[in-house]
NUMARDREN-459822 format. One record per residue (C-alpha): residue in three letters; z, y, x. Coordinates in steps of 0.1 Angstrom, whole numbers, plus 5000, padded with zeros to 4 digits. Example, Ala and Ser with C-alpha at 12.3 -4.5 7.8 and 13.67 -1.06 7.14 Angstrom:
NUMARDREN-459822
ALA507849555123SER507149895137
//
This chain:
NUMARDREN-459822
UNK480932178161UNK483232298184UNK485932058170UNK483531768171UNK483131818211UNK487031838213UNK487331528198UNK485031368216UNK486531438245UNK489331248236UNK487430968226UNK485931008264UNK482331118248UNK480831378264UNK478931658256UNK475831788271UNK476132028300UNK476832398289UNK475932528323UNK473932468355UNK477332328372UNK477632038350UNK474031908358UNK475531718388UNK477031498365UNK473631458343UNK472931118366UNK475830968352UNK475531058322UNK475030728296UNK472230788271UNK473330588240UNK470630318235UNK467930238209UNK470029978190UNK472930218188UNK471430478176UNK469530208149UNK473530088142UNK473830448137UNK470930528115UNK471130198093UNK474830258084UNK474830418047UNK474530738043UNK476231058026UNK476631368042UNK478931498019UNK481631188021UNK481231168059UNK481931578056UNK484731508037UNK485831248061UNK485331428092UNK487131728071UNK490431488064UNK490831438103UNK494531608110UNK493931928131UNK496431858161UNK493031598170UNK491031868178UNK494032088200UNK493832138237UNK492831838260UNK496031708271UNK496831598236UNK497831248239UNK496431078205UNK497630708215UNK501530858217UNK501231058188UNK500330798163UNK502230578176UNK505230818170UNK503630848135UNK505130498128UNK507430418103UNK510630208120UNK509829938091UNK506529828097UNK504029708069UNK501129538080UNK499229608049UNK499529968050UNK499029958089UNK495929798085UNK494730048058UNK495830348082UNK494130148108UNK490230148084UNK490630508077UNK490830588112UNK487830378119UNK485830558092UNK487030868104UNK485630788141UNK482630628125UNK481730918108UNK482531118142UNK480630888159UNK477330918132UNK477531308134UNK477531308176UNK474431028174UNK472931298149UNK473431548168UNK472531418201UNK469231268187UNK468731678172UNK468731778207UNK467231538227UNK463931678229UNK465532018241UNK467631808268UNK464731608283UNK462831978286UNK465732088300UNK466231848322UNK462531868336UNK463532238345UNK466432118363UNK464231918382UNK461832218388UNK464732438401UNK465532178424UNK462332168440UNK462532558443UNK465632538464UNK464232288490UNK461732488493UNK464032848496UNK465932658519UNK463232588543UNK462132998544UNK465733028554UNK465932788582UNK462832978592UNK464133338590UNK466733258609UNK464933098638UNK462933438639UNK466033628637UNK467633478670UNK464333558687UNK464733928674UNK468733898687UNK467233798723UNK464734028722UNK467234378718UNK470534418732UNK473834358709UNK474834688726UNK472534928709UNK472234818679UNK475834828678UNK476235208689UNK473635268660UNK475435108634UNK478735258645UNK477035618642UNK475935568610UNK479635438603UNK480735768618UNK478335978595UNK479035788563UNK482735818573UNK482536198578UNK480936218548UNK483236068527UNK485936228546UNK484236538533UNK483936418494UNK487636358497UNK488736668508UNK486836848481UNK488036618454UNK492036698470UNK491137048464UNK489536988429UNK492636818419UNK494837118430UNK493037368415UNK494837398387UNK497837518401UNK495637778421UNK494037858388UNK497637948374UNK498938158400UNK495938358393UNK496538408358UNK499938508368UNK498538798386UNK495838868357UNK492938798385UNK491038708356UNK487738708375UNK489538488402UNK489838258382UNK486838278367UNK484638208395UNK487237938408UNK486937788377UNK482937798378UNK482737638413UNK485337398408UNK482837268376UNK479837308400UNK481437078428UNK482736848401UNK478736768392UNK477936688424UNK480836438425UNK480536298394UNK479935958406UNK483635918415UNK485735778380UNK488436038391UNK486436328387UNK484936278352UNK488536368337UNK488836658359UNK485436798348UNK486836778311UNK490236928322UNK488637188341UNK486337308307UNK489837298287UNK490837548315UNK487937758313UNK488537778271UNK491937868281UNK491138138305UNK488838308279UNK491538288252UNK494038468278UNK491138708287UNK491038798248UNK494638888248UNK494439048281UNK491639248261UNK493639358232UNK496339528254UNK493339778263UNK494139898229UNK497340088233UNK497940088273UNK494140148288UNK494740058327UNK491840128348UNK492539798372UNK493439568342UNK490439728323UNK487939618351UNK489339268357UNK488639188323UNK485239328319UNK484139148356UNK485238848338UNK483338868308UNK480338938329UNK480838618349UNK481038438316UNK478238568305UNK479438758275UNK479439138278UNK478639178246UNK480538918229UNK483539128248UNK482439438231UNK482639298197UNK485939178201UNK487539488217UNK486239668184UNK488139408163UNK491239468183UNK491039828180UNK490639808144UNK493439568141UNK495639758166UNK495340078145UNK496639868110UNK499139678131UNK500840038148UNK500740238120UNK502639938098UNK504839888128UNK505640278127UNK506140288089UNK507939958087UNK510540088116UNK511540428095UNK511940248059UNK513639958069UNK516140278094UNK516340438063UNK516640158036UNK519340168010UNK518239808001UNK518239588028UNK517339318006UNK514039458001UNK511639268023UNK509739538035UNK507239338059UNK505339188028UNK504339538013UNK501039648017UNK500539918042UNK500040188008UNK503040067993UNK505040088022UNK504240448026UNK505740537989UNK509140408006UNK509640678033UNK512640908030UNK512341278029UNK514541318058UNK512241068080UNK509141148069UNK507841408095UNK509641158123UNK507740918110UNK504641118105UNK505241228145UNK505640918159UNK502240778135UNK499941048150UNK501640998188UNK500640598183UNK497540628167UNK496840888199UNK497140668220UNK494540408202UNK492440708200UNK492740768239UNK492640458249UNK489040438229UNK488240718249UNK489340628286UNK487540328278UNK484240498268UNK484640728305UNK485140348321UNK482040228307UNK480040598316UNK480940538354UNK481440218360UNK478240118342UNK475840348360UNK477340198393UNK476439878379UNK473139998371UNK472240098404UNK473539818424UNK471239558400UNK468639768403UNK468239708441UNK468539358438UNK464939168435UNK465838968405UNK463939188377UNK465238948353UNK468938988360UNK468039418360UNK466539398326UNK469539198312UNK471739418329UNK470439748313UNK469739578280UNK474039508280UNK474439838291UNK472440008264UNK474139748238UNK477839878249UNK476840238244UNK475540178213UNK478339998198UNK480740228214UNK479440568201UNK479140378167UNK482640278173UNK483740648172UNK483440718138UNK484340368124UNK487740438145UNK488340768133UNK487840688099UNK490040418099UNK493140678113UNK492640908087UNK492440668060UNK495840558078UNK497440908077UNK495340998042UNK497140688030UNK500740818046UNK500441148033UNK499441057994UNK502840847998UNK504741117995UNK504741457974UNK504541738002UNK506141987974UNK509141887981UNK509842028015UNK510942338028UNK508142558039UNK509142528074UNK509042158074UNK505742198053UNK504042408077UNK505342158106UNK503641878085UNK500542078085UNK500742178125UNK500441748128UNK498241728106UNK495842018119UNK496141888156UNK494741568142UNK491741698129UNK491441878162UNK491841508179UNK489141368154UNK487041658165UNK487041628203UNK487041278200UNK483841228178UNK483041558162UNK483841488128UNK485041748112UNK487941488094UNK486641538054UNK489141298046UNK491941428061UNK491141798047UNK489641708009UNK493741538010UNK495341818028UNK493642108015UNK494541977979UNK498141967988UNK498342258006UNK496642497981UNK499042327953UNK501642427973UNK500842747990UNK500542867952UNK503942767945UNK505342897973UNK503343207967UNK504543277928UNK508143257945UNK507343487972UNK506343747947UNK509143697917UNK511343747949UNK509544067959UNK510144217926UNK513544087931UNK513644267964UNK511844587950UNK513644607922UNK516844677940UNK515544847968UNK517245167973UNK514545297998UNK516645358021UNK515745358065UNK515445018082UNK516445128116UNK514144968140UNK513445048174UNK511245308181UNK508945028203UNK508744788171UNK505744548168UNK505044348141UNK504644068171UNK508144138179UNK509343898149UNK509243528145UNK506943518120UNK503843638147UNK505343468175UNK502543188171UNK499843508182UNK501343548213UNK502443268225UNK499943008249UNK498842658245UNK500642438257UNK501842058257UNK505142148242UNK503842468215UNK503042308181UNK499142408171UNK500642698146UNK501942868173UNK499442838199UNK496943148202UNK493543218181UNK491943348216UNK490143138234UNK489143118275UNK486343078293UNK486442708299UNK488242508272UNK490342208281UNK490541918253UNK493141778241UNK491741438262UNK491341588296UNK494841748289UNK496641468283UNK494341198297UNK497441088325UNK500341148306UNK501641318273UNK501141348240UNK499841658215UNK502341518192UNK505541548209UNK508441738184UNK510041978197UNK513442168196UNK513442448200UNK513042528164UNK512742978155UNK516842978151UNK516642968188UNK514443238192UNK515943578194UNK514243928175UNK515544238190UNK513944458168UNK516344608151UNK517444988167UNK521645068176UNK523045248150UNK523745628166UNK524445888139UNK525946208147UNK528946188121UNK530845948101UNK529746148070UNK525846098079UNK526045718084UNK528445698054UNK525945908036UNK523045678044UNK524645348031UNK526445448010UNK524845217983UNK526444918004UNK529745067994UNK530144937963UNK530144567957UNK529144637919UNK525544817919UNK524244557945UNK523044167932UNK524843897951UNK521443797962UNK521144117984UNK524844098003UNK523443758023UNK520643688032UNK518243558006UNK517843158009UNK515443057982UNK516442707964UNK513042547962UNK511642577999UNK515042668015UNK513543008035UNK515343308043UNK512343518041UNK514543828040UNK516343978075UNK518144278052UNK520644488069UNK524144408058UNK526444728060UNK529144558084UNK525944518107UNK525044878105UNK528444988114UNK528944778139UNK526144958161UNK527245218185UNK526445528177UNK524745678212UNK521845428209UNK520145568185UNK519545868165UNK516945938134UNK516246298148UNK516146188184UNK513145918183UNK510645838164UNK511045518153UNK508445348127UNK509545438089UNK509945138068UNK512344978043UNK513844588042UNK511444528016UNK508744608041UNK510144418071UNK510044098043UNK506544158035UNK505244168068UNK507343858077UNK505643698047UNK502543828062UNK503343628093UNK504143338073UNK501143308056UNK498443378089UNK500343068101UNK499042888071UNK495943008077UNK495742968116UNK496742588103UNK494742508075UNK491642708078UNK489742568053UNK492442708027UNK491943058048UNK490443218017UNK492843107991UNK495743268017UNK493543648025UNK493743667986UNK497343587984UNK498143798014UNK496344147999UNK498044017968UNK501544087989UNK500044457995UNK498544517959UNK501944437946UNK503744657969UNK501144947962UNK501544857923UNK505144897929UNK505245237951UNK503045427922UNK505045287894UNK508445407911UNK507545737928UNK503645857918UNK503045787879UNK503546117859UNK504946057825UNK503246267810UNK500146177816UNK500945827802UNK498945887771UNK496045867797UNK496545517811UNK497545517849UNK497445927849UNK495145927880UNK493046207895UNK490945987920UNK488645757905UNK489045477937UNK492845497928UNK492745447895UNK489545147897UNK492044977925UNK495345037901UNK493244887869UNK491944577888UNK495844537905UNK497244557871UNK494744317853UNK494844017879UNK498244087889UNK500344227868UNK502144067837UNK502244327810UNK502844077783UNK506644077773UNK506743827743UNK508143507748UNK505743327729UNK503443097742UNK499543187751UNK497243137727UNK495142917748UNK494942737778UNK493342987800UNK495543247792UNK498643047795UNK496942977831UNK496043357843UNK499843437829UNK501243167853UNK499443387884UNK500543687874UNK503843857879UNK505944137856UNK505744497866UNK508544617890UNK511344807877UNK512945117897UNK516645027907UNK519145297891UNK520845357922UNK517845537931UNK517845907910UNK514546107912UNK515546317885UNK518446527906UNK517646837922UNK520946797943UNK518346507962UNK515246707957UNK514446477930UNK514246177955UNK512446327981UNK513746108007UNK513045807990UNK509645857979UNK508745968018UNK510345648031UNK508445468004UNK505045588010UNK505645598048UNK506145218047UNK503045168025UNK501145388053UNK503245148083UNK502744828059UNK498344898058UNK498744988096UNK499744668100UNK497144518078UNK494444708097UNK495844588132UNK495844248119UNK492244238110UNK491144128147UNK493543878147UNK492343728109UNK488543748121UNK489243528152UNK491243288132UNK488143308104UNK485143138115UNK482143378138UNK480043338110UNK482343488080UNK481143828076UNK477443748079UNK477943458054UNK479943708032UNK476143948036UNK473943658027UNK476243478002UNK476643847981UNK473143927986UNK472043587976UNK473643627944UNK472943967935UNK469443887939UNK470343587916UNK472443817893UNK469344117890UNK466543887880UNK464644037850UNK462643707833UNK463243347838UNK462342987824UNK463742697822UNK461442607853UNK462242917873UNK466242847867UNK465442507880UNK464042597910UNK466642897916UNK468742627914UNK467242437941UNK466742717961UNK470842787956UNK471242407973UNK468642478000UNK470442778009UNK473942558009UNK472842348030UNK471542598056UNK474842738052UNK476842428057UNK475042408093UNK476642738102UNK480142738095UNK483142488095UNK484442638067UNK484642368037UNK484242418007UNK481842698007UNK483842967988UNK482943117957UNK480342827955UNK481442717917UNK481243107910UNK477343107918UNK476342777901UNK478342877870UNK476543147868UNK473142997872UNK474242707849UNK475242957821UNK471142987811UNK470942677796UNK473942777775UNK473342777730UNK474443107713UNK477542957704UNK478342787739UNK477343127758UNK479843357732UNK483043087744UNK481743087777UNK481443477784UNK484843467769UNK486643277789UNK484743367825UNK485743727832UNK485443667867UNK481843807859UNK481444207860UNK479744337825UNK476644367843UNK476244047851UNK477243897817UNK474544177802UNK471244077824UNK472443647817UNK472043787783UNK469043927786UNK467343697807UNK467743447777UNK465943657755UNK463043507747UNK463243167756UNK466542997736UNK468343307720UNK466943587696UNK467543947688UNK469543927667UNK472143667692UNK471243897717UNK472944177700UNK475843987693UNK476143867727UNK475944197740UNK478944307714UNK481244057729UNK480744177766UNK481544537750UNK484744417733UNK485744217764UNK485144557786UNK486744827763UNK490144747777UNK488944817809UNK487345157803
//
């Protein structure tokens, strides 16, 4: 169509109007007449050859209208002319603009009807306008009468003051969008100072004023920048959040939480400073490990960051691995302390915050206040645990990375001083009593403290086997406190005493570990000055009255040949690297002056180097205990198992009379001789073939039990010249008397470091099962419930002491367990339990009569127990 009105315009035809401009023309305008359009209409007709005709027309016909069509066909001519093919050129171009021509006439006759109507609205519109023109002329004859009527004056002062307003009011709008537009760099500088709820609130108003100007194009990209900002600020505020976790600052603490609360998300806050905690206690202790194995590395190929955290820990290096286990417990401290200074924040600062909303009139804002408030306390007190269980599945993890058997005691006991102030920082800081931490360490520790204690005693029969019971001189002042070993009894708590050396008393107000080091410090700082720097000045100046008396005395030192090379240094055992023993070397007892001391002068305590290593062993193992009470009972046993063994020792060497032999133990005293028997049955290893135990339990009982001492032959009770050893045997029961002195003066000190409630739970637990133990009848009901009273009583138990497990626990269920035993089971089973005195076994044997076991098994029950106790007798 378009193409149709080109060309017709360059045929000078012209198309309707196309807009109310063009209707100026319309007068002109020549309206083809009836016998033109009948030319038209009476030509043949066929839409589709006039299509095709219209379709052959060359494009450059319908271009823009300063096509020149005359010029460009006559260009088209050849420069020899043919007046045949001119005049053929000539028809198609007159069937061409006929067919043109018909389409216009059909068109035009198509919209006539539309173009008279059209034209009667023109006509309409004109009349309008006449008539708008005349209300015109009209207003504006009133409107001069108005102008005469008022002075030009005022009304000009009125519209100039309403200039000035709108003026000042834009004047206004611009300054505020000038500040908008600068806010940024305002909002940066406060970032820059971490005036987090700065910007905050400039942040917030900048977005208010931006609403109210949001008719201006310039501000509707600033409202968008200025919500990118605010996203931004919170993601800086997050990270700002997370250094809480390590570094708590007061100032930088608040600052972030008065932001949040402008934002509206208090608790949102709280969630996430959990998260970070949680990650900042995974991310620390990796950190820790990760710094010490890759220090310590052989490989430095190994890529070390991609190990789990548990696999990591497998790679730490003896040498480094208390270091590392220091510098694990001082970081997760001060997560753990953080956690706390952030709870005291949230105690104070809250309440304020409390108060002050409270005093407002806005009821609504109060209750959304104190609703946060209670949501924060909640989530932080349940946050104590979670926390705490996460460190000591850290350090749980740490410590199963590594075999603790391979360290020196020293270094082993050092492990357990970190561990054991731990569990005193996971007590203070959410009163757990750290299960985790002492199922793993207790495990470990009693595993060890067994090997450790089978040395200990093969090297006390070493010791006492050549012992020549001879004076230790010692001052005649001497306290057992005196030595290194008890040094940990004495000395105070304090930031730089590890916990196994800090005292069992207590004062009147206690400090924790928090409120001690709450500005500065930490519990687990190593220290240096290690026991070699400690001095003992215990030992007395050697003063005899003659060369012959003091050659007299040591005169066993003399010759190189009698004494073990173990006994001329001091004794360093291979496994655990201790020198347990501080013996007297001869060139040390000669080399003290002579008029310091004297034997018949003062009276100094009598006891031997073997005695002087005992009690030091002594020492050794109440530091264990003070440590790792929960192990306590496993260490009193081992400890009186130090004294049974030195008491075994003194009546084998000086009090048995052969020939009384025949007799057993040759005893008058009935307590002696019950205390010798149970010493020599638990303790002693009479066996001396080399063949293996039968069975498992006795190869077991013979692992925890040591050979009987032998007498050293450089001591001869058999000479009257020496009164048959007279001296020896005094010294050697004077220093059993000064060695259960000692004992006795330590009890005190072993019932502060044993929980308050150990000898009443001792009463109740023995009494509990000798009333358990005495019971005549029973069914299978009655055991049931005995059983279920034994758990009630447990857990009553459990509720008044720390101590874990309940001891001897296993000894009672066994016991009650044992009921339900066949004939069969029970014979094995009294067997292989001789924990259990004969009366015991006798009533479980008769309480079964009668309901699963006959006469006849009775009596053979009953045999057994007999054979089992006819060693005893």
């Amino acid at each position: 169509m378009q193409k149709i009105k080109s060309l017709m315009t360059r045929q000078g035809l012209k198309s309707p109007p196309e807009s109310l401009s063009d209707f100026g023309a319309l007068e002109n305008l020549r309206v083809p007449g009836k016998e033109e359009f009948r030319e038209l209409r009476e030509q043949p007709s066929d839409p589709q050859a006039e299509q095709e005709l219209i379709n052959s027309i060359e494009q450059v016909y319908f271009s823009v209208d300063s096509f020149d069509i005359v010029k460009y066909e006559l260009e088209k001519l050849p420069p020899v002319l043919n007046l045949q093919e001119l005049e053929e050129y000539r028809d198609k171009l007159k069937q061409q603009q006929a067919a043109v021509s018909k389409k216009v006439a059909d068109l035009i006759l198509e919209k006539q009807p539309a173009y008279v109507k059209e034209l009667e609205r023109v006509t309409s519109l004109q009349t309008g306008l006449q008539l708008a023109a005349v209300i015109c002329t009209n207003g504006r004859r009133h409107l001069n009468i108005a102008k005469e009527g008022f002075t030009q004056a005022s009304l000009g002062l009125l519209a100039n003051q309403r200039k000035r307003q709108l003026l000042i009011g834009l004047l206004k709008s611009l300054r505020t969008i000038k500040t908008l537009q600068r806010t940024d760099v305002r909002l940066s500088e406060l970032l820059e100072e971490e005036d987090y709820p700065g910007a905050i609130q400039l942040c917030l108003e900048c977005q208010k004023a931006a609403s109210t100007f949001k008719h201006y194009s310039c501000i509707s990209e600033l409202n968008s920048k200025l919500q990118d900002t605010l996203e931004q600020i919170e993601e800086q505020l997050d990270v700002a959040l997370s250094k809480i976790c390590k570094n708590f600052d007061i100032s930088h603490y608040t600052k972030v939480q008065q932001a949040y609360r402008l934002l509206g998300k208090t608790q949102t806050a709280m969630d996430q400073l959990h998260m970070h905690f949680t990650q900042a206690i995974h991310n620390t202790v990796f950190q820790v490990v990760l710094g010490y194995v890759e220090l310590c590395a052989e490989n430095t190929d190994t890529k070390f960051q991609k190990l789990q955290y548990k696999d990591l820990c497998t790679h730490v290096t003896p040498d480094s691995y208390i270091p590392c286990l220091a510098d694990l417990c001082k970081a997760l401290w001060e997560v753990m302390l953080s956690y706390y200074r952030t709870m005291e924040w949230h105690e104070k600062y809250d309440n304020e915050d409390t108060t002050s909303a409270s005093e407002g009139n806005n009821m609504m804002d109060t209750e959304e206040t104190n609703f946060d408030r209670g949501y924060v306390k909640k989530k932080l007190e349940h946050g104590l645990t979670r926390i705490w269980q996460d460190v000591q599945l850290k350090v749980k993890t740490y410590l199963l990375g590594t075999d603790l058997s391979i360290f020196k005691y020293d270094d082993f006991i050092f492990v357990l001083d970190i561990i054991s102030r731990l569990m005193q920082v996971g007590e203070e800081f959410c009163g757990s009593k750290s299960e985790v931490l002492q199922e793993s360490i207790r495990k470990q520790s009693v595993n060890y403290f067994k090997n450790y204690h089978r040395t200990r005693l093969d090297e006390l029969r070493m010791f006492l086997e050549n012992e020549t019971w001879e004076l230790c001189p010692v001052k005649s002042n001497f306290s057992i406190l005196q030595l290194h070993e008890f040094k940990f009894m004495e000395q105070s708590r304090s930031p730089s005493v590890s916990p196994s050396k800090q005292p069992v008393t207590t004062s009147s107000k206690t400090v924790t570990l928090f409120e001690q080091y709450c500005n500065g410090g930490n519990p687990f700082e190593i220290q240096t000055n290690h026991k070699d720097e400690e001095t003992e000045d215990v030992l007395a100046s050697n003063g005899y009255e003659s060369d012959e008396q003091e050659k007299s005395a040591y005169q066993e030192y003399d010759s190189d040949s009698d004494v073990p090379e173990e006994l001329k240094r001091d004794y360093v055992d291979e496994q655990t690297g201790d020198a347990p023993v501080k013996s007297v070397s001869r060139e040390t007892l000669k080399s003290r002056k002579k008029s310091d001391y004297s034997l018949n002068k003062v009276n100094a305590p009598i006891l031997t180097n073997t005695t002087l290593n005992v009690i030091r062993l002594v020492g050794k193992y109440m530091q264990m205990m003070n440590i790792l009470k929960p192990i306590a009972f496993d260490v009193i046993h081992f400890m009186s198992q130090l004294f049974d063994y030195y008491l075994y020792a003194i009546y084998t060497f000086f009090g048995r009379n052969d020939s009384l032999e025949s007799t057993g133990l040759g005893l008058s005293s009935s307590r002696l001789r019950t205390t010798l028997n149970r010493i020599q049955e638990s303790l002693i290893d009479l066996e001396v073939s080399a063949d293996p135990p039968a069975t498992l339990t006795a190869a077991e009982e013979r692992k925890e039990k040591v050979p009987s001492p032998h007498l050293s032959h450089l001591v001869v009770l058999t000479s009257g010249d020496t009164l048959y050893g007279l001296a020896e045997r005094v010294i050697a029961t004077e220093s059993l008397v000064f060695l259960a002195e000692q004992f006795e003066f330590l009890q005190p000190h072993l019932d502060a470091v044993m929980p308050a409630v150990k000898k009443p739970f001792l009463q109740q637990f023995y009494s509990q099962y000798v009333r358990y133990a005495n019971v005549k009848k029973c069914s299978n009901e009655g055991r049931a419930l005995m059983q279920l009273d034994f758990q009630q009583f447990l857990m009553k138990l459990e509720k008044l002491t720390d101590i874990r497990p309940i001891p001897d626990k296993e000894f009672v269920e066994t016991y009650i367990k044992a009921y339900y035993l066949t004939e069969n089971d029970m014979e094995r089973w009294i067997k292989e339990h001789r924990e259990y005195s004969t009366k015991q076994l006798t009533n479980l044997v008769n309480v079964c009569l009668g309901s699963h076991i006959n006469k006849k098994a009775r009596q053979k029950l009953l045999a057994a127990i007999d054979d089992i106790d006819r060693p005893k007798r």
